[in-house]
C-alpha positions as CSV (number, residue, x, y, z in Angstrom):
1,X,35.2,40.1,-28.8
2,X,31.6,39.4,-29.7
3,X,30.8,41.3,-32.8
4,X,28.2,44.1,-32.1
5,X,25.6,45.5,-34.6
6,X,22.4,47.6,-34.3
7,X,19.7,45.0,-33.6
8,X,16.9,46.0,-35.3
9,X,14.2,43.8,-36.8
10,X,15.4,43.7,-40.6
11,X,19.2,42.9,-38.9
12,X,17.8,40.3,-36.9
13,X,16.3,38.6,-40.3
14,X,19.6,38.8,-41.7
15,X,20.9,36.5,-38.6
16,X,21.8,32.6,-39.4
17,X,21.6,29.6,-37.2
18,X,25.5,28.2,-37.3
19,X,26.6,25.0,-36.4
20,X,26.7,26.4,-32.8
21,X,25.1,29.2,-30.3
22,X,27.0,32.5,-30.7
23,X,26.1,35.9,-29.4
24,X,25.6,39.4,-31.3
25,X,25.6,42.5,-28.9
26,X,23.8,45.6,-29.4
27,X,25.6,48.9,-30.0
28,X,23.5,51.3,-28.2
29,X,22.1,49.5,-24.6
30,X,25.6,48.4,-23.1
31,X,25.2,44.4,-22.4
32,X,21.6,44.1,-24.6
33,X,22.3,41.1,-27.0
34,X,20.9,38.4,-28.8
35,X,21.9,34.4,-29.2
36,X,21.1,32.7,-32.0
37,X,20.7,28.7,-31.7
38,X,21.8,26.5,-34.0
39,X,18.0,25.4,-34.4
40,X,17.0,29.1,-35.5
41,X,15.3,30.8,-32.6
42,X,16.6,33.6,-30.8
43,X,16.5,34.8,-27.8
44,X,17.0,38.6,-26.0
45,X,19.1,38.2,-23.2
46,X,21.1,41.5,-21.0
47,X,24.4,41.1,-19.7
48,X,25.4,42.7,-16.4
49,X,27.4,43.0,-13.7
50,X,25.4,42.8,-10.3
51,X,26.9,45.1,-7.3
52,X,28.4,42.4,-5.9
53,X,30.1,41.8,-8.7
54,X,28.8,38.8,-9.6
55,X,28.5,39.0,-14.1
56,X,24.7,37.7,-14.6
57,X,23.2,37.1,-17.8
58,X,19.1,37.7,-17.6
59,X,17.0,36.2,-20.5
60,X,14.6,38.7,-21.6
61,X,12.5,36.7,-24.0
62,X,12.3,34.6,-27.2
63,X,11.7,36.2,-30.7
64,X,8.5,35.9,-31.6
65,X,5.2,37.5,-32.7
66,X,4.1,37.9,-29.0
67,X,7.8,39.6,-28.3
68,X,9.2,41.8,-30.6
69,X,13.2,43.7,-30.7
70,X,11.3,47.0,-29.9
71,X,9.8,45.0,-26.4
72,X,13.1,43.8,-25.6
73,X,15.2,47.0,-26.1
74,X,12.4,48.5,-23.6
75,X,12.6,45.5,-21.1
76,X,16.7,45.9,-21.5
77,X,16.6,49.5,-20.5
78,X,14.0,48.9,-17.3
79,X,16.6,45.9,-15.7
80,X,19.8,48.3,-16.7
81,X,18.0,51.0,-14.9
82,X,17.6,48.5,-11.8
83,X,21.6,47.4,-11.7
84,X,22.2,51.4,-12.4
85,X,20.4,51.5,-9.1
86,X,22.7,48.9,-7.0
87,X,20.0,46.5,-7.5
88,X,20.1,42.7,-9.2
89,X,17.1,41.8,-11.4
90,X,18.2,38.1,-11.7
91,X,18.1,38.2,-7.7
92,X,14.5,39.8,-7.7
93,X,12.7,37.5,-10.6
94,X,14.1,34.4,-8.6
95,X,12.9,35.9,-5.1
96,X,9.6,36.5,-6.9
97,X,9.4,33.1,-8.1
98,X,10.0,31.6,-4.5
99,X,7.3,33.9,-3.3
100,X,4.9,32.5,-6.1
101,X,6.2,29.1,-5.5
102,X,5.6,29.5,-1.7
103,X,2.1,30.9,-2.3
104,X,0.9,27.9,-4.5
105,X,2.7,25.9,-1.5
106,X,0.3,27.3,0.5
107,X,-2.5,26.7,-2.0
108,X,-2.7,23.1,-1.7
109,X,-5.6,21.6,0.4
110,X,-5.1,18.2,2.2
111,X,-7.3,17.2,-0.5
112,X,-5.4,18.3,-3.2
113,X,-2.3,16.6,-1.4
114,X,-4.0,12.9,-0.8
115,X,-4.7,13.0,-4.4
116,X,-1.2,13.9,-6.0
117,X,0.0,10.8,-3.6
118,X,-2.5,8.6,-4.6
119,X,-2.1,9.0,-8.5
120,X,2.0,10.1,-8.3
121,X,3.1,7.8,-5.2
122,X,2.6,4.6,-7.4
123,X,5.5,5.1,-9.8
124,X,7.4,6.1,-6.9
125,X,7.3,3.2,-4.9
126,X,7.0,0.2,-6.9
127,X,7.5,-2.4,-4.4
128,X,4.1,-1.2,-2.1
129,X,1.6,-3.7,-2.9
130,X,-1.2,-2.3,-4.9
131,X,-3.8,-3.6,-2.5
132,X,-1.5,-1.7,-0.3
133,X,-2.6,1.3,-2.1
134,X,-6.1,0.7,-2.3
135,X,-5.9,0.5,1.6
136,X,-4.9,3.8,1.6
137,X,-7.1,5.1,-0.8
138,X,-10.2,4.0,1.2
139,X,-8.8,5.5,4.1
140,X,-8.1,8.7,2.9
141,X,-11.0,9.4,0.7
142,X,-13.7,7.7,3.4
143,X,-12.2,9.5,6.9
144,X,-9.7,11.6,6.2
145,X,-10.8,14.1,3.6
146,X,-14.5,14.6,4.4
147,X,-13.1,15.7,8.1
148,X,-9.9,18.0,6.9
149,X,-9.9,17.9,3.5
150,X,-10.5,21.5,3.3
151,X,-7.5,22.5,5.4
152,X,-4.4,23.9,3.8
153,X,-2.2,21.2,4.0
154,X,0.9,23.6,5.8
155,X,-1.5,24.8,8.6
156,X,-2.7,21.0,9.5
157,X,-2.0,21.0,13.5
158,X,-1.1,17.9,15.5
159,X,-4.9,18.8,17.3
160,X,-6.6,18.7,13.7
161,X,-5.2,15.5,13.4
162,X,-5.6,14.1,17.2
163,X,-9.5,15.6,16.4
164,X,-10.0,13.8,13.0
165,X,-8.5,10.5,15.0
166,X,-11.4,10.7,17.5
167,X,-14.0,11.8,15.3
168,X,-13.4,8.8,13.4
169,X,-12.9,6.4,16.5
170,X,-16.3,8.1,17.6
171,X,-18.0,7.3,13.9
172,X,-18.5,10.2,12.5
173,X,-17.1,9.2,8.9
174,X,-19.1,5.6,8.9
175,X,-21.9,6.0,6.4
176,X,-23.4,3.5,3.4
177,X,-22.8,4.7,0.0
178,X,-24.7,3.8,-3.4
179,X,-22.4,1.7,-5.9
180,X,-22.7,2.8,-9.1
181,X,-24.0,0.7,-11.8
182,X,-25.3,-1.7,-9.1
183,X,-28.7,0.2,-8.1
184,X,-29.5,-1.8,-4.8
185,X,-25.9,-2.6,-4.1
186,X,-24.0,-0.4,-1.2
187,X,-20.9,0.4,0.5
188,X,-20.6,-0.2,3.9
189,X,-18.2,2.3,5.4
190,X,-17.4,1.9,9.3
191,X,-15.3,3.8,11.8
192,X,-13.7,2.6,15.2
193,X,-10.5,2.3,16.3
194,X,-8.9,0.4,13.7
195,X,-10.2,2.7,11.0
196,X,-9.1,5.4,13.2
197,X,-5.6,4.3,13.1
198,X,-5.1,3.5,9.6
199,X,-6.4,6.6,8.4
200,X,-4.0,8.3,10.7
201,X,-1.0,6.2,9.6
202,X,-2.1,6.2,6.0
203,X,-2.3,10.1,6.5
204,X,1.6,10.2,8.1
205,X,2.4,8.6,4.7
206,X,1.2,11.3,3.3
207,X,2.9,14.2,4.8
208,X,5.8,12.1,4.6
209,X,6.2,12.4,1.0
210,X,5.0,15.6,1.0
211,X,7.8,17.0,2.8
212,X,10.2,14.5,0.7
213,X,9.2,16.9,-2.8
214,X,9.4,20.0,-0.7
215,X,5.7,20.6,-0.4
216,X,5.5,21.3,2.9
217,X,7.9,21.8,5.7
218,X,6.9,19.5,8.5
219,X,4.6,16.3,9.4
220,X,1.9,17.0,12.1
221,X,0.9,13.6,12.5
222,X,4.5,12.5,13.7
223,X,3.2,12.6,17.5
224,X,-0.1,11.9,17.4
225,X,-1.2,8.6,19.7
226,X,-3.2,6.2,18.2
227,X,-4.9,3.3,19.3
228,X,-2.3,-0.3,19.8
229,X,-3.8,-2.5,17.4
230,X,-6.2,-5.4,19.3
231,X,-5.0,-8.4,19.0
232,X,-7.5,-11.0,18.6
233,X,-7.6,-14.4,18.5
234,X,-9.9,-16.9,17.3
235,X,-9.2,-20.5,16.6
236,X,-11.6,-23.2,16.0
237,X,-11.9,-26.1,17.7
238,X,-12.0,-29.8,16.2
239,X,-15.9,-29.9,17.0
240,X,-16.0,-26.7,15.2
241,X,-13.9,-27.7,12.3
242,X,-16.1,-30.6,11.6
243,X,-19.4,-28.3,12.1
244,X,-17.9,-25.7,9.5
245,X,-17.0,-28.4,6.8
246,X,-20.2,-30.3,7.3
247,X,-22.2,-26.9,6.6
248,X,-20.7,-26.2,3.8
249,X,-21.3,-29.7,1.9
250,X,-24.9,-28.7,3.6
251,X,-25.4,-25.4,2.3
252,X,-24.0,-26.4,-1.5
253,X,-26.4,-29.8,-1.6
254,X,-29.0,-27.1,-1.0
255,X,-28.3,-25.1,-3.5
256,X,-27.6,-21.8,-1.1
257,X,-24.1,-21.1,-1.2
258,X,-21.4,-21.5,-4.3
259,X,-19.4,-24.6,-4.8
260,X,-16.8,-22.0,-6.1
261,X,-17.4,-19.9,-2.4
262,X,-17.3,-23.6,-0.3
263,X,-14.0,-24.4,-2.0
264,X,-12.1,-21.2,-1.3
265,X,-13.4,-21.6,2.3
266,X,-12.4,-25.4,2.4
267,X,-8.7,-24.5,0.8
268,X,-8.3,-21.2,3.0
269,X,-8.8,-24.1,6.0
270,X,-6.1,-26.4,4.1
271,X,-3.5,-24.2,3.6
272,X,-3.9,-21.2,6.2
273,X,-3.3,-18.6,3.1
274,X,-4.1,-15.1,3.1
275,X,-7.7,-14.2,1.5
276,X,-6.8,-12.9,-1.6
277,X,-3.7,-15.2,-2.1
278,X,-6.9,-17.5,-2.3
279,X,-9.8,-15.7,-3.9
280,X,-7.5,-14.6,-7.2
281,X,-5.1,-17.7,-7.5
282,X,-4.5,-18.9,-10.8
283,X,-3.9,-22.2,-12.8
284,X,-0.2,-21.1,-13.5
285,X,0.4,-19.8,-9.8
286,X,-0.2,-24.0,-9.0
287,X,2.8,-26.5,-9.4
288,X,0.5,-29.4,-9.2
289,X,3.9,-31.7,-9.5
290,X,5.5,-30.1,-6.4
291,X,2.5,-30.1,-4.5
292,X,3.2,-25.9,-4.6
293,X,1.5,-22.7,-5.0
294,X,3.8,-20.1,-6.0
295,X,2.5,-16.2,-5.8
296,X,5.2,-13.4,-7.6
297,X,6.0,-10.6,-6.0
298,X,3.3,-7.9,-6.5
299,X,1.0,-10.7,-5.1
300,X,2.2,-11.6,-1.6
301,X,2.2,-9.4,1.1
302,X,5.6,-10.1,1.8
303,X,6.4,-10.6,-1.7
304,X,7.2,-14.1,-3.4
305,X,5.6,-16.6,-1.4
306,X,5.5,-20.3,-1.6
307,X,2.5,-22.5,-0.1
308,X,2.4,-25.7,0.7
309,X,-0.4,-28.2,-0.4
310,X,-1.6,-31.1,1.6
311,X,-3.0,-34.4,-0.4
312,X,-6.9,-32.9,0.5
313,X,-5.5,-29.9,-0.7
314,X,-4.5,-31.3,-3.9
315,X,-7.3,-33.1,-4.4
316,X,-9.5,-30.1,-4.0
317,X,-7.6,-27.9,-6.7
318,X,-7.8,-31.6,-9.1
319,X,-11.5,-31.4,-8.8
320,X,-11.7,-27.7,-9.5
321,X,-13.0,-27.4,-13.5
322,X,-10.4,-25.1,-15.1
323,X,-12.2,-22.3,-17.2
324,X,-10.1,-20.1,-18.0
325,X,-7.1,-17.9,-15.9
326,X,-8.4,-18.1,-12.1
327,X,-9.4,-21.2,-10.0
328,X,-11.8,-19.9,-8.7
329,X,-13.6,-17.6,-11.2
330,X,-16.3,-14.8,-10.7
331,X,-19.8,-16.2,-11.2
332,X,-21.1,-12.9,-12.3
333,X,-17.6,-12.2,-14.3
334,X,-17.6,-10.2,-17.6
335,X,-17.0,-12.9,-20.2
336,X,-14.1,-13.1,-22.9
337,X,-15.8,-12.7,-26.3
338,X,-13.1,-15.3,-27.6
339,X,-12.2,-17.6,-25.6
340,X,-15.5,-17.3,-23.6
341,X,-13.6,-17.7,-20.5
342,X,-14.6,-15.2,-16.9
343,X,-12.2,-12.4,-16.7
344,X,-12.3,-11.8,-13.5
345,X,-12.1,-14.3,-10.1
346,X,-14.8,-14.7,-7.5
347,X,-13.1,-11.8,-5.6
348,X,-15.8,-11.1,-3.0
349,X,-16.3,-13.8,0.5
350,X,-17.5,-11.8,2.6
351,X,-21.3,-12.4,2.2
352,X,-21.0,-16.0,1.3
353,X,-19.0,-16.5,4.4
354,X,-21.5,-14.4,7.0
355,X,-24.4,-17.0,5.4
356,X,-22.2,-19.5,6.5
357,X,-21.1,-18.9,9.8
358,X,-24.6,-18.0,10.7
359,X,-25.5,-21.4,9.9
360,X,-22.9,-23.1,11.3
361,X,-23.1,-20.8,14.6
362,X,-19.9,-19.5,14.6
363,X,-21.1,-16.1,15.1
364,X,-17.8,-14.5,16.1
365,X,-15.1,-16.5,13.1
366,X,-13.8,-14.2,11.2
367,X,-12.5,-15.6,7.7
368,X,-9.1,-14.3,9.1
369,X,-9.3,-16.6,11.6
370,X,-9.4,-19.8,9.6
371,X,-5.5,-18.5,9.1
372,X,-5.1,-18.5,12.9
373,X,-6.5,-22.3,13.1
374,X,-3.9,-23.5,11.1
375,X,-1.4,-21.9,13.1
376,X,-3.2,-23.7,16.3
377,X,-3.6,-26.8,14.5
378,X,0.0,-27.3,13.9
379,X,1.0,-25.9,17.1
380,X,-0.7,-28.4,19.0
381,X,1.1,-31.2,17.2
382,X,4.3,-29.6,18.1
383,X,5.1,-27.6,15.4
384,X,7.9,-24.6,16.3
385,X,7.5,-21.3,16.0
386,X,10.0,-21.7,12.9
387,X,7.6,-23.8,11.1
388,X,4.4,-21.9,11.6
389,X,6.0,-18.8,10.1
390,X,6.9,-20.9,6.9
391,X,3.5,-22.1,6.9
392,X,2.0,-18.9,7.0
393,X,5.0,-17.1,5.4
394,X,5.6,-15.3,7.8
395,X,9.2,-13.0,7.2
396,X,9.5,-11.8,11.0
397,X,10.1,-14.1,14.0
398,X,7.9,-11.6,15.8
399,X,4.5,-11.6,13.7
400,X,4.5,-15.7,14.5
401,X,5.5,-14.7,18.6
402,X,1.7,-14.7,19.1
403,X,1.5,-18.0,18.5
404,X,3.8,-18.5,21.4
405,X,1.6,-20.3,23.7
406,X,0.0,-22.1,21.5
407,X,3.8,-23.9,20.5
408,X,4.1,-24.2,24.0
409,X,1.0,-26.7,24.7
410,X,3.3,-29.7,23.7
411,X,6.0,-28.4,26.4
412,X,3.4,-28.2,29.2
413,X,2.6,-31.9,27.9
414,X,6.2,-33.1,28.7
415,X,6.6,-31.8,31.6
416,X,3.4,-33.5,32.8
417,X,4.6,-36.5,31.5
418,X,7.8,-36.1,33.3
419,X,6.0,-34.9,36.6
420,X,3.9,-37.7,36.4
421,X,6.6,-40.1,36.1
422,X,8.4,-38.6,39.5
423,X,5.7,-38.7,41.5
424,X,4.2,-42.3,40.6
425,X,8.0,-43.2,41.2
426,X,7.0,-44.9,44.6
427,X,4.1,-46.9,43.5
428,X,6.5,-48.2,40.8
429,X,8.9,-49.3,43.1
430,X,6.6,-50.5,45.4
431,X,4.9,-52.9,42.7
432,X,8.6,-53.4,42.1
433,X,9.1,-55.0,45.1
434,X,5.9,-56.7,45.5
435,X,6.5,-58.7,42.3
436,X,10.5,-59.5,43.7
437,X,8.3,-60.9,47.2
438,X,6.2,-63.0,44.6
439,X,9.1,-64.1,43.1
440,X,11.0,-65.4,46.1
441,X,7.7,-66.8,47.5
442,X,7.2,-68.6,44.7
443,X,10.6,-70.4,44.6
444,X,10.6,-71.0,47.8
């Protein structure tokens, strides 16, 4: 039996930590007792039986300066008086907390959630790509929280969402924003349909993992329509690949566009790569012996990734001059104090490439679409479907499917060839026989 004393303040003092927890009861409040850790502190805790018989310990408070024996002895009477009166005050303090929990629940903003994703959601998903996340990001702090930000997060309708989607589509969010530290620099933000859809998907994401940490209770984006994704294609022509690689040896003679800019242009034609697997390779990403790029994991969109180099290829990297980490290196790159070497690569094509499509008149290329060449290209000298996904490391038969018809050009060419050679059948036999006439004539 637990030994029981009259715990005042001075008998307290007189309590050691032992080389385990143990329990002292009061004499005078039945159940009232303390526990003494082996680290020193102690604790007021009430024992109790709860009318459904359940025996509940309730801790009462630590020994401190802020909580003294005489405050527990009072708190110890209050909950005895509660179980005298067929309730359970272990039951009530953990209702109470649900209620508090339920009310800061319904405390959180769609704001307030975006932002817990964004800086928590990381850690928790490793494998997402972090230009993944800055996708997202863009989305949700451009379109989606200056139109329901505001909104508690738990009373977001499927028509707030549906609205916000059309509002977008319509423009609403598109705006140009200063950049900081760059005083005539700005940010183009546009709407549309595509931004319209990402911001919607990005913002499913976001309820999903919501309701995975018991935030909220449901996901009112689940059944929300949005726009099918256009399909576009682009590929340039021969003529055209000749005018684009003719204005950029132009455009550099003259002095108004990059060499560093022409060559990640030239080796985006080369090698049908993504953009960024481009604009931030590195020296060590090359295998130069191997004729090989090899990106890691965090830096292809469908994680490792190996791309093949053609001789021109090869011979464009050769010619590069290595200063420092990236191949191509930002021209306005903070320097390394040290080594003196850009710390940062020539990240940004966009404008380089809009002065050069202008000049070159191919008003409606995308850089994206240089990708899609390649794909063309190879189809049309009978590559399969197969091989234009390796090319473009592709991990999905069906994201190289739209290239379908393009792998079927050198089909239609054989069966031409074969329908050509069954219907000029008869003028081959006829010259057949002509030649057997000839033949008899002449040995006659």
């Amino acid at each position: 039996m637990a030994e029981k004393i009259n715990l005042t303040a001075r008998a307290l003092e007189a309590l050691k930590p032992g080389p385990a927890d143990y329990d002292v009861f009061d004499r005078t409040i039945p159940g009232f007792h303390v526990r003494v850790r082996t680290s020193g502190a102690v604790s007021f805790r009430l024992k109790y039986k709860a009318a459904d018989g359940r025996q509940r310990r309730a801790t009462l408070g630590t020994l401190s300066g802020h909580f003294t024996v005489a405050q527990a002895r009072a708190e110890a009477e209050r909950l005895r008086l509660i179980v005298q009166q067929g309730g359970d005050p272990m039951a009530q303090a953990e209702e109470a907390e649900r209620a508090a929990e339920e009310a800061r629940r319904r405390q959180i903003t769609v704001s307030d959630l975006i932002e817990r994703y964004l800086t928590d959601g990381p850690a928790l998903n490793p494998n997402k790509r972090t230009r993944s996340w800055e996708h997202d990001a863009g989305m949700l702090r451009n379109h989606v929280k200056p139109l329901i930000g505001k909104l508690y997060a738990h009373a977001v309708r499927r028509a707030d969402v549906e609205q916000m989607q059309a509002d977008i589509i319509a423009g609403k969010t598109a705006r140009s924003e200063k950049i900081k530290d760059r005083p005539r620099a700005k940010r183009i933000i546009r709407g549309g349909e595509a931004a319209g859809r990402a911001s919607t998907v990005a913002l499913g994401t976001v309820f999903s993992w919501a309701i995975e940490r018991e935030l909220i209770d449901r996901n009112p984006v689940t059944k929300v329509k949005k726009p099918t994704p256009r399909t576009r294609e682009r590929f340039l022509t021969d003529e055209e690949t000749g005018t684009l690689l003719e204005t950029l040896t132009t455009l550099t003679n003259a002095g108004d566009l990059l060499n560093v800019h022409a060559d990640q242009i030239r080796l985006l034609l080369l090698t049908g790569a993504r953009l960024r697997e481009i604009t931030r390779l590195r020296w060590a990403e090359i295998d130069f012996e191997r004729a090989l790029i090899r990106l890691p994991r965090e830096r292809g969109k469908t994680g490792e990734r190996v791309i093949h180099l053609s001789p021109a290829a090869l011979q464009l990297l050769n010619e590069r001059p290595r200063n420092g980490a990236f191949v191509f290196p930002g021209p306005r790159a903070p320097i390394d104090e040290t080594t003196k070497e850009p710390l940062a690569p020539a990240d940004d094509l966009e404008r380089p490439w809009r002065r050069v499509r202008k000049e070159a008149k191919l008003h409606d290329v995308r850089l994206h679409d240089l990708r899609h060449s390649v794909a063309s290209f190879a189809a049309a000298r009978g590559a399969s479907l197969l091989l234009i996904g390796k090319i473009l490391g592709h991990r999905q038969a069906a994201t190289t499917a739209r290239y379908a018809h393009l792998a079927a050009d050198p089909v239609r060419d054989a069966v031409a060839q074969i329908g050509n050679q069954i219907t000029t059948a008869p003028a081959r036999l006829a010259e057949a026989k002509a030649r057997r006439a000839r033949k008899v004539e002449g040995e006659g």
